[in-house]
N, C-alpha and C positions, 0 to 999 in steps of 0.2 A: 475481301472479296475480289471476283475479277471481273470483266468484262470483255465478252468476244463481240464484234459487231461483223457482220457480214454485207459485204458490197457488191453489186454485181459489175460495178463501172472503179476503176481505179482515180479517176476524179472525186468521184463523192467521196471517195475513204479519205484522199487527202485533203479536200477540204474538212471533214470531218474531225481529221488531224489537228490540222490549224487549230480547230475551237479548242479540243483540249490539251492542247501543248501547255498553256498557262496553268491546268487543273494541277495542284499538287496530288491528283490521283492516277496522273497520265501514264504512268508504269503499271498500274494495274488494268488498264484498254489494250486489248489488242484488236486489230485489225486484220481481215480475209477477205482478199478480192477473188473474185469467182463467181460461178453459176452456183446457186445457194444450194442445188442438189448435192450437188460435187465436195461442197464447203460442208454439207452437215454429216454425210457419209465419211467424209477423213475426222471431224471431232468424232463421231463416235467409234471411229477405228481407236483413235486417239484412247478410248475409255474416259471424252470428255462428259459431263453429267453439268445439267442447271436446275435453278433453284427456278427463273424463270425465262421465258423464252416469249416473246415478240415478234410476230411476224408481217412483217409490212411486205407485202409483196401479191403481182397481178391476181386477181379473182379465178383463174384457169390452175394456174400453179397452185394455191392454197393448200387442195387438199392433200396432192402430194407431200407435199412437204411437211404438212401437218401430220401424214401417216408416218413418215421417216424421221419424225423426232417420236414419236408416240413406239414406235417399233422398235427403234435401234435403243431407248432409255437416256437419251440426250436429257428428257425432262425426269427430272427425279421424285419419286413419288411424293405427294402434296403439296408437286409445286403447281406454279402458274403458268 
């Protein structure tokens, strides 16, 4: 499996980092700093696809972003 996590502050991604630097699974984390519109539009240019998707982010933004992963097929069918 992989793991992308999305930042909008390059501080959190690095402390982020920090925590799993020790993980023996830290090759399989990547990291993306940006505005999470910006960041979900380039994975699905990418032809990236998830199994599940997590969105922590302001109450205004939500449903954007909720349409542009439900749009672009970021979430792959029967996922979470």
């Amino acid at each position: 499996g992989h793991l992308v996590t999305l930042e909008r502050e390059a501080v959190a991604a690095e402390m982020a980092a920090q925590n799993w630097e020790a993980s023996p699974h830290k090759s399989k984390i990547e990291s993306r700093v940006g505005e999470a519109g910006d960041l979900l539009a380039a994975l699905a240019s990418e032809g990236a696809s998830f199994d599940l998707v997590f969105l922590d982010v302001d109450k205004p933004g939500y449903f954007s972003l909720y349409q542009t992963i439900m749009d672009t097929g970021l979430l792959r069918v029967g996922g979470l």
